[in-house]
C-alpha positions as CSV (number, residue, x, y, z in Angstrom):
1,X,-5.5,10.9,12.8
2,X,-2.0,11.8,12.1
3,X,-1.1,14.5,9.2
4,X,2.3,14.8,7.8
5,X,2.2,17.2,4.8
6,X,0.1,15.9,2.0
7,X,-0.9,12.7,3.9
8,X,-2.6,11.5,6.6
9,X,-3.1,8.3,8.6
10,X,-6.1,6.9,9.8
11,X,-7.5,3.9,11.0
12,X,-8.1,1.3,8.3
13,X,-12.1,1.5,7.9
14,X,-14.2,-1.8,6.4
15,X,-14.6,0.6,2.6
16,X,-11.0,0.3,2.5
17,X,-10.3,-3.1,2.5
18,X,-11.7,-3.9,-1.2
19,X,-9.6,-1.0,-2.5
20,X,-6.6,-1.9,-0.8
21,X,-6.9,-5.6,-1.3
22,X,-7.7,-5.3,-5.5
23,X,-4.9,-2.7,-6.2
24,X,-2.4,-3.9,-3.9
25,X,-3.0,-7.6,-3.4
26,X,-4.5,-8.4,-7.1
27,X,-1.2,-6.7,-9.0
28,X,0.9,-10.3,-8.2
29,X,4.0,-8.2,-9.8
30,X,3.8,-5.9,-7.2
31,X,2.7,-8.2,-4.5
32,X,5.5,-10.5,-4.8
33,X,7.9,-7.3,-4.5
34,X,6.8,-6.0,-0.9
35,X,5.7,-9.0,0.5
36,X,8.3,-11.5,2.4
37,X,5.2,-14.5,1.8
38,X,4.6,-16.2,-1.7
39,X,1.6,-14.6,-3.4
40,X,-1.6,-16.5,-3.2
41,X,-4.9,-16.0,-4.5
42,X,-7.0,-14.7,-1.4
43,X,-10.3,-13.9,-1.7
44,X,-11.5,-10.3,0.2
45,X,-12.6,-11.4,3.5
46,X,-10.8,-12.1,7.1
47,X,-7.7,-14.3,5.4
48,X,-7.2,-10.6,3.0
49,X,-3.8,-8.9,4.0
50,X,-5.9,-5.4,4.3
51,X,-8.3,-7.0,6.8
52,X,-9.3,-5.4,9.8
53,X,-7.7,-7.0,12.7
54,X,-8.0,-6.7,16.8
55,X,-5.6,-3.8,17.6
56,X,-2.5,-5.6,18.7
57,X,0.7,-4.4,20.4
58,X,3.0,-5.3,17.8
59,X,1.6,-3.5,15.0
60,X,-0.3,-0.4,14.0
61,X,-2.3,-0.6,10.9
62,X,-3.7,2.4,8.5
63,X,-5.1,3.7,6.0
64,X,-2.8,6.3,4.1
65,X,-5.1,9.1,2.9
66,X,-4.6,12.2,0.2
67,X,-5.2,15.5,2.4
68,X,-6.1,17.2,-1.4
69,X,-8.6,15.0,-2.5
70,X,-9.4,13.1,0.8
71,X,-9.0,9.9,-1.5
72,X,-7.2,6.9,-0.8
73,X,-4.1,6.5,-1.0
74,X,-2.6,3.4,0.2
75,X,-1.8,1.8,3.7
76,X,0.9,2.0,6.3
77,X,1.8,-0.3,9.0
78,X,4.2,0.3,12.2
79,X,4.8,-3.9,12.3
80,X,7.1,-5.9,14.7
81,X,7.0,-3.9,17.5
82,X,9.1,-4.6,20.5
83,X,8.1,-2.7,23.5
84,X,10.9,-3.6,25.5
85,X,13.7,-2.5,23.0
86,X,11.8,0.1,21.3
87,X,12.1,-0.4,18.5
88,X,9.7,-1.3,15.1
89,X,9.5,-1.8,10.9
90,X,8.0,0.7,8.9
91,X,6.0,-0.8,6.2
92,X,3.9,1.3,3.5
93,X,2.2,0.4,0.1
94,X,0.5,3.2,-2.6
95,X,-2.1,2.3,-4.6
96,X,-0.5,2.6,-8.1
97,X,-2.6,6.3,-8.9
98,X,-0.9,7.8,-6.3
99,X,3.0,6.6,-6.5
100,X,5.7,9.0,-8.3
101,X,3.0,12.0,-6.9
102,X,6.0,12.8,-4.0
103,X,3.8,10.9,-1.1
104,X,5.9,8.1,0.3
105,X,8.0,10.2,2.0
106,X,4.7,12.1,3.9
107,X,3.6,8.4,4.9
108,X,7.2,7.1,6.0
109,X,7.2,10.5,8.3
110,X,4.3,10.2,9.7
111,X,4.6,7.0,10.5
112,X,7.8,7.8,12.5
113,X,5.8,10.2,14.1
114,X,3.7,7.8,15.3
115,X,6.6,5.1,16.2
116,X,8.8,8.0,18.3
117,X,6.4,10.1,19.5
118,X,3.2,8.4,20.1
119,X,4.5,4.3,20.9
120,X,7.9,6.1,22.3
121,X,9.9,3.6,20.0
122,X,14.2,4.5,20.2
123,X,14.5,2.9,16.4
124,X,12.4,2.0,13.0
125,X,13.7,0.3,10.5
126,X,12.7,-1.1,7.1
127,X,13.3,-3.5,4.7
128,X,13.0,-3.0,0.7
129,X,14.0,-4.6,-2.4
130,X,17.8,-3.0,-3.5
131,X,16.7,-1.5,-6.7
132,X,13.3,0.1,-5.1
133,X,15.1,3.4,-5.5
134,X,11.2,5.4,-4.6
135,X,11.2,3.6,-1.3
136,X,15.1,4.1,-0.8
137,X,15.0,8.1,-1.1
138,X,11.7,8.4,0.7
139,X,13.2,7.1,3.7
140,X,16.5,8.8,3.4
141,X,14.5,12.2,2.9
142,X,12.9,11.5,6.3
143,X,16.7,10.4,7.9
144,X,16.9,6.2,7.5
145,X,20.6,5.4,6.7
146,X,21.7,2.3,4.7
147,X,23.0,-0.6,7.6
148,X,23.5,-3.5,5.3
149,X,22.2,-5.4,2.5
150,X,20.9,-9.1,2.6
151,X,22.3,-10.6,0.0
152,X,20.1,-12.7,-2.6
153,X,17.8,-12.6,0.7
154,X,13.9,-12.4,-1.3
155,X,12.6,-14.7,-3.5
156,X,11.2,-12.2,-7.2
157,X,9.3,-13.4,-9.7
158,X,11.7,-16.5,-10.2
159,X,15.0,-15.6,-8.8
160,X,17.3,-13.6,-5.5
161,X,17.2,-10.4,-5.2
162,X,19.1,-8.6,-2.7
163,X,17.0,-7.0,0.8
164,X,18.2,-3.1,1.8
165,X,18.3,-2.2,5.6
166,X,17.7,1.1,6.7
167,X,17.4,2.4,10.2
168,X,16.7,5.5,11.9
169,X,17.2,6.3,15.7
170,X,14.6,8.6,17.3
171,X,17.7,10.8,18.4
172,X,18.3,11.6,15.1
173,X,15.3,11.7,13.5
174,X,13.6,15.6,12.6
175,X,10.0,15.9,13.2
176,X,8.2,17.8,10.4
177,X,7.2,20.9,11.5
């Protein structure tokens, strides 16, 4: 388990998955904002985007959990992993009870602790909507600089929207204490 202030990450267990899935999956608004696939209805089972899966090389999935109330929270996911540069995306959802409650930026941490410390990773970087603004200071709290935007990049709800890039090298990144 990996702690980073008030959150910590876990491995993603089978009670999860039918929390994750409902309030992450099931809210289509939301859905088609952080994911780069068209929404589909998907029952809970193997197909489910929270489903366990065989640990892989190329990603790290888990389970974001509230150190207070040992509820949880939402997931994380160190995804794309390339071994031989070193380098991976950060990706992180909240179930909607526990966004605007100052967590994201725990969970974006501590998954940089895992990517440069544990997996010995040289960059992270990560991909949002433009007018995410939560996601966008979260990861400049925790040292991700702007590197470009994608223009009209992701389908929304009916239209473009523009993708932000932000990187962060493990050089400059500052582990919480």
């Amino acid at each position: 388990m990996i702690r980073v202030g008030k959150i910590s990450l876990r491995a993603r267990t089978e009670a999860d998955v039918p929390i994750l899935h409902a309030e992450l999956h099931e809210d289509v608004a939301t859905e088609m904002r952080a994911s780069s696939n068209a929404w589909q209805p998907i029952a809970i089972g193997p197909s489910s985007p929270y489903a366990l899966r065989e640990p892989s090389p190329d990603r790290a999935l888990f389970s974001a959990v509230e150190v207070a109330s040992g509820e949880l929270a939402g997931e994380a996911t160190l995804w794309g992993i390339d071994a031989h540069n070193r380098r991976g995306h950060v990706g992180m959802a909240l179930r909607p009870g526990y966004r605007s409650r100052g967590l994201a930026a725990d969970v974006v941490q501590a998954l940089c602790y895992y990517g440069f410390v544990v997996r010995g990773l040289n960059r992270l970087q990560l991909e949002t909507l433009a007018d995410n603004e939560p996601m966008k200071r979260a990861a400049a709290r925790c040292g991700f600089v702007h590197e470009g935007t994608l223009r009209r990049a992701s389908w929304v709800a009916g239209g473009f929207a523009d993708d932000y890039v932000m990187g962060l090298l493990a050089q400059d990144w500052q582990a919480p204490a």
